[in-house]
C-alpha positions in Angstrom: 11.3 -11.2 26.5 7.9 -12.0 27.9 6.3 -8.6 27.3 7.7 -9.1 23.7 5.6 -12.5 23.3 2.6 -11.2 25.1 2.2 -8.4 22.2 2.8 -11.3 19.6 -0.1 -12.8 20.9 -2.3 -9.8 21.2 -1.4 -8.9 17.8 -2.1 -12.4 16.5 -5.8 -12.7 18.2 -6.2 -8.9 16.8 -5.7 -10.1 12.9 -7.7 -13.4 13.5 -10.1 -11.5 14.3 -10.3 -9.6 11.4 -10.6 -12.8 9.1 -6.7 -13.8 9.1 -5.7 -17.4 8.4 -1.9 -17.0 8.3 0.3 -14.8 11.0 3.9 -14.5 11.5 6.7 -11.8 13.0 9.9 -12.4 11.0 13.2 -10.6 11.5 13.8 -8.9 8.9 17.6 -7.3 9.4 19.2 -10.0 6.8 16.9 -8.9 4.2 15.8 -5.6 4.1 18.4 -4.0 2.2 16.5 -6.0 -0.6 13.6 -3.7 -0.5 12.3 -1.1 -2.8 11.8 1.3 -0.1 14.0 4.5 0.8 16.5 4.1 3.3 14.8 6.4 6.1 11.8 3.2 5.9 14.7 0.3 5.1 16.8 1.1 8.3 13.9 2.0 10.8 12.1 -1.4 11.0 13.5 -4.5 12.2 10.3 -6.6 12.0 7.7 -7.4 9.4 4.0 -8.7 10.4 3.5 -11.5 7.7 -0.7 -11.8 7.0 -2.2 -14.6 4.5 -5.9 -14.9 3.9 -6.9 -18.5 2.7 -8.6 -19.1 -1.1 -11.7 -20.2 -1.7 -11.5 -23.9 -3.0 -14.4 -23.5 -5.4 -13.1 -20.7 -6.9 -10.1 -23.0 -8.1 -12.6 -25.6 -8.7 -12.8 -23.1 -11.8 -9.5 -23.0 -13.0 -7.8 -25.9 -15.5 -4.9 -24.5 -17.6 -5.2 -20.4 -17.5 -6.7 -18.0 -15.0 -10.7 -17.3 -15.6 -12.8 -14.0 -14.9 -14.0 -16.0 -11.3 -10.2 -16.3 -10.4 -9.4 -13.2 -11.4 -12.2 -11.1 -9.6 -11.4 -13.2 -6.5 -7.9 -12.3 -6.6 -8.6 -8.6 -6.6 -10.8 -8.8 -3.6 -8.6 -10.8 -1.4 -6.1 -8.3 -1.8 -8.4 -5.4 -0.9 -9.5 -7.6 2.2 -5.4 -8.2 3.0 -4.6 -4.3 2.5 -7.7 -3.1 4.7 -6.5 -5.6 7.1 -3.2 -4.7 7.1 -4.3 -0.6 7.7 -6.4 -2.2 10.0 -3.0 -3.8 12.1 -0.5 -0.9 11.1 -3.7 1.8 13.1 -3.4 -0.8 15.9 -0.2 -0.6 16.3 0.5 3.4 16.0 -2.1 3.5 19.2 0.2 1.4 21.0 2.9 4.1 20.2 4.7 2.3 17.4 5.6 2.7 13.8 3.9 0.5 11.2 3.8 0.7 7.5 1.4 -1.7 5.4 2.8 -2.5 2.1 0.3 -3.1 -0.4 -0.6 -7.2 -1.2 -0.2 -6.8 -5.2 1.6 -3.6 -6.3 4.1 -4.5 -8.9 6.5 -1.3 -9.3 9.0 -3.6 -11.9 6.8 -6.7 -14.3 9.8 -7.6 -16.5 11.9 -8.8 -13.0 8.2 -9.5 -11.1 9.4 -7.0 -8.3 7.4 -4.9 -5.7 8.3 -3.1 -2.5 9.5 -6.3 -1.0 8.6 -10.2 -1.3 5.7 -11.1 0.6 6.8 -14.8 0.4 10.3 -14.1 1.4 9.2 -12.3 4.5 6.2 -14.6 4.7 9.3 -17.7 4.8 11.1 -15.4 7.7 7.8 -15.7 9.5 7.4 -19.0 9.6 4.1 -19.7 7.0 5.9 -21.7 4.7 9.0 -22.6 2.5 9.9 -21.3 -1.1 8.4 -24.3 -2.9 9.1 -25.8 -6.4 6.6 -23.1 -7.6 8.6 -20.1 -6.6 5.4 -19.7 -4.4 5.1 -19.8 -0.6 3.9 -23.2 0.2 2.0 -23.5 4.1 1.8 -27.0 5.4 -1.4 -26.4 5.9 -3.1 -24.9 2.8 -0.4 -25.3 0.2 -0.2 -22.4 -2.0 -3.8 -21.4 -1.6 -3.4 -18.3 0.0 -2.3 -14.4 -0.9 0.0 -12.4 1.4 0.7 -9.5 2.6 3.0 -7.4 5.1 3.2 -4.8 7.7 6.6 -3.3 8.6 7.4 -2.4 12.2 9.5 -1.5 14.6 7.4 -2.6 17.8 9.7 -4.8 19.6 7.8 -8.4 18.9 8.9 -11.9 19.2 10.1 -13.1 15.6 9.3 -16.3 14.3 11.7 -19.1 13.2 11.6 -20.1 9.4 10.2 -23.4 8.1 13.2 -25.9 6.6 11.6 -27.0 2.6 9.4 -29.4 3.1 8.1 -30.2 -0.3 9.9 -33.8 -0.3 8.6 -36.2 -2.9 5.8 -34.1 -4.4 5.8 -32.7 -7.7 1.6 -32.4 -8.1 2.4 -28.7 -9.3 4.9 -30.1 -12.4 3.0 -31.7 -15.0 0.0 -28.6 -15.0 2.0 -25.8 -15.5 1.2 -24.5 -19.0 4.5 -22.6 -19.1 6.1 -25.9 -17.9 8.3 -23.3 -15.8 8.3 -25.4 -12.6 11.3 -27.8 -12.6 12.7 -30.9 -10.4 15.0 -28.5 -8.0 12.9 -25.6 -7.1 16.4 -23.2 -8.0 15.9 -24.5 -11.5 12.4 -22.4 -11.5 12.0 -20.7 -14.8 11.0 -17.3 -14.2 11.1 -16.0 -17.9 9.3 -18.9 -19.0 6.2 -18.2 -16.5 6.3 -14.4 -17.5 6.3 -15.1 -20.8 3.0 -17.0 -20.3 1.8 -14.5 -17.7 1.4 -12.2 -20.3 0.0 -14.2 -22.8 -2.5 -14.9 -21.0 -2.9 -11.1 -20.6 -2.8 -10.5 -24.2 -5.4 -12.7 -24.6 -7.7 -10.9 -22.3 -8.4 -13.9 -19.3 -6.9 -11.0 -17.0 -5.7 -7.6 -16.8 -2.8 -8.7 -14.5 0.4 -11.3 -14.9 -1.5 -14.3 -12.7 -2.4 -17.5 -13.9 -3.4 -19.7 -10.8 -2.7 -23.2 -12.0 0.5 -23.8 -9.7 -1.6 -22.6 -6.8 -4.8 -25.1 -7.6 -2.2 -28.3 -7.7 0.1 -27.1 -4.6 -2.1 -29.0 -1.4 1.1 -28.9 1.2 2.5 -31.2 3.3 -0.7 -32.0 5.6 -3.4 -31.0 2.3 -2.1 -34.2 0.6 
């Protein structure tokens, strides 16, 4: 519907505005019986608002085989930027006489099984930003996996986005760095126990207070970064 895409497009000026890089509306029916929320929230929304904010390429610069302080500090304060900005969206919208919900950028309710209230990238794939890459991370044509994300559930009526086909063809760049040498050939093939296992090493020895690392994300360029 035209009145449907002409809110999309508000809504999309409205968050690049506020210092967005990434915006997508994905339909979110076939997937939200996946999320960690009660049912009252799980059966009232039928779209999710998918947000990314872009990395800063010299903070990578930083990073060789672990996560460092300047990583760590950075990731912190680009999720504080996404969840103000996702308040920000989710006011915007209850004045227009909808429902939102902003679910936090990095609150991990379950670190054994890496689980939140939902997965950003999986909506963030819905949306149209990217493709589950060989690094279990959301990879944009665009910026690769340099980016964080977050999401806003709604039920304003807004024109959904199609999803992005795997486009990661030929290039393993993000193979050979891993430390956990958790990323595989066949992105399905993704070790998950392996990466945790050096997520929290890493933690033990004191290079951050959370399970990141950052190396994956430094070699992942995308399709049109290359």
């Amino acid at each position: 519907m035209a009145e449907n895409k002409q809110d999309y497009e508000k809504l999309k000026k409205f968050a690049l505005q506020q210092g967005i890089s990434l915006f997508g509306v994905a339909d979110i029916k076939s997937i939200r019986d996946e999320f960690n929320l009660n049912e009252a929230l799980k059966s009232r929304f039928d779209r999710a608002i998918s947000l990314g904010k872009r990395l800063l390429d010299g903070i990578l610069l930083d990073i060789t085989d672990s996560p460092t302080p300047l990583y760590f500090h950075h990731y912190r304060q680009v999720n504080y930027f996404l969840d103000r900005v996702a308040f920000l969206i989710s006011n915007h919208i209850q004045e227009k006489g909808f429902l939102a919900v902003p679910i936090p950028a990095s609150q991990t309710l379950d670190w054994e099984r890496q689980r939140g209230h939902l997965s950003h990238k999986k909506v963030g794939s819905l949306a149209g930003l990217g493709w589950i890459g060989r690094n279990n991370l959301l990879v944009n044509p665009d910026l690769g996996a340099k980016f964080r994300l977050v999401t806003v559930l709604t039920d304003m009526p807004l024109e959904a986005d199609k999803p992005i086909e795997f486009g990661c063809g030929e290039c393993q760049k993000c193979i050979e760095p891993c430390p956990a040498q958790a990323i595989k050939e066949q992105r399905e093939d993704f070790d998950h126990l392996t990466c945790f296992e050096k997520l929290k090493e890493f933690r033990n020895k004191g290079l951050a207070s959370h399970y990141i690392c950052g190396v994956c994300v430094k070699a992942c360029s995308g399709v049109k970064g290359k």
